[in-house]
N, C-alpha and C positions, 0 to 999 in steps of 0.2 A: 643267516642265523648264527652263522660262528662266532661274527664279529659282536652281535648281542650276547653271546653267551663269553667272550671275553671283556666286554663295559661292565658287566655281569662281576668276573672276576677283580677287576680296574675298581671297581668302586668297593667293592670286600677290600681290597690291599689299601687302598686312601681310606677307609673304616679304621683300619687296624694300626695303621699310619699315626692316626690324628688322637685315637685311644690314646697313645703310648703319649704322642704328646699331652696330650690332657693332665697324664698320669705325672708325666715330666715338671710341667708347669705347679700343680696343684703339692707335688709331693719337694720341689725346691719351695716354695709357700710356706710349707708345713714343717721344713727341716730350719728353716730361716726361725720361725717363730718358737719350735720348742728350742735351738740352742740357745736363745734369748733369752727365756724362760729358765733355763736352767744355767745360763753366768749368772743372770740375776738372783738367783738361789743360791748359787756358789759364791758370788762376793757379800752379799747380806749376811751369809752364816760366817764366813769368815769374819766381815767387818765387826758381828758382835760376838760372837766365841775367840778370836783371837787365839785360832790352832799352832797348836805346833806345826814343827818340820814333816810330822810321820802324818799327822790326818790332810796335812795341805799337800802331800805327794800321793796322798792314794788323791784326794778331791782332783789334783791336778791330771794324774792317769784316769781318770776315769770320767774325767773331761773329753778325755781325748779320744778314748774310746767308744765315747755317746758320740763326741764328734765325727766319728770313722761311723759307726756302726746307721749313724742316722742320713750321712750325706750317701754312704751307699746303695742302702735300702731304697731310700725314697727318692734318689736324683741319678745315681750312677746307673743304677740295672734299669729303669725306665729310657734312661740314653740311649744305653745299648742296644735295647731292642726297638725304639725311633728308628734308631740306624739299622737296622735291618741284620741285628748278628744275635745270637741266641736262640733259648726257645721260644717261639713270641706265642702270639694267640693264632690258633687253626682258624682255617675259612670257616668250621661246625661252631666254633664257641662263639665268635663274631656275628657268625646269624644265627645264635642263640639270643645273644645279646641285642641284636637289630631286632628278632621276633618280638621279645619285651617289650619293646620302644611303640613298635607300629604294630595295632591291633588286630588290622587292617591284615596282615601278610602273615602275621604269625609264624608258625613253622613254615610256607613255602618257600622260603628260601634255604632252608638247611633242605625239602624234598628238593629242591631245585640241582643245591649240591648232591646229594646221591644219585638222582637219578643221571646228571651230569656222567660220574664216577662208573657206573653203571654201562650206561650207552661207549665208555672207552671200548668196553671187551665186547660188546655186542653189537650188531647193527639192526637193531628191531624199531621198522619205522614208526612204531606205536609210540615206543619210548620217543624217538626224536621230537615227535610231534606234540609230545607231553611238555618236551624239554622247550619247546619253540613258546607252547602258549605262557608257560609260567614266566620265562623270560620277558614275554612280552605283556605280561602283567606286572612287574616288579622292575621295570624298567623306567617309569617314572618317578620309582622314591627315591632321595637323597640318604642313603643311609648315615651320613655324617649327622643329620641330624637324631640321630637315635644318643650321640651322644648327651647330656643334659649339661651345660656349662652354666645355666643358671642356679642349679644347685646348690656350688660354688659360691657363685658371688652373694650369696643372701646373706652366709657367714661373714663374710669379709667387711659386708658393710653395713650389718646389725649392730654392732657394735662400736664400727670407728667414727661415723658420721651422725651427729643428731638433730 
């Protein structure tokens, strides 16, 4: 039973794992596309306003700080918690998020984790045998697929292929 109830945990941590990457991939995607977006704004205005020294150093800082502000946001802190250092997502928010996914389970996985949390401080075989069946219901889904990666791609290629 224990070792169900830590594949249990195994597949919560490779869930939370592959979010971050998701978040990783999708938000270097997004930082790639608006700094592009936004030289191309920046040299089209210059190339036809023909600024000065003073509006082409703010334009130029404030490049640089979309540039910072946007590789952080959406590439740097998604890293970090890939790599397992920060605040990341709890085992509760992740099988909040699996519940969504699969209609099927809904909340028993976040009962799974309480009552799990629960049985630490006490030993009532009622609870264990509760903890036994639910595991061994929820022990067939994949919850990596609760992530949606087709989402994604629908934007990506509406538009660039026809």
């Amino acid at each position: 039973m224990a070792a169900q109830e830590n594949h249990i945990k195994q597949k919560l941590s490779e869930f939370i794992r592959k979010y971050y990457l998701q978040k990783l991939i999708f938000g270097g995607l997004a930082t790639l596309l608006q700094l592009t977006v936004i030289f191309y704004v920046i040299n089209y205005t210059e190339y036809y306003f023909w600024l000065d020294k003073t509006p082409r150093a703010f334009i130029f800082i404030g490049w640089w700080g979309a540039f910072a502000a946007l590789v952080y946001t959406q590439t740097i802190r998604p890293l970090v918690k890939y790599l397992g250092f920060g605040k990341r997502l709890s085992n509760e928010d992740a099988a909040k998020i699996i519940g969504e996914h699969f209609l099927e389970i809904q909340d028993q996985l976040l009962n799974l984790l309480q009552l799990q949390e629960m049985s630490s401080s006490e030993n009532n075989p009622l609870l264990l045998k509760g903890i036994e069946q639910k595991t061994a219901k929820l022990m067939p889904f994949s919850f990596s697929l609760a992530l949606n990666w087709q989402k994604f791609k629908k934007p990506l290629t509406n538009g660039c292929i026809s």
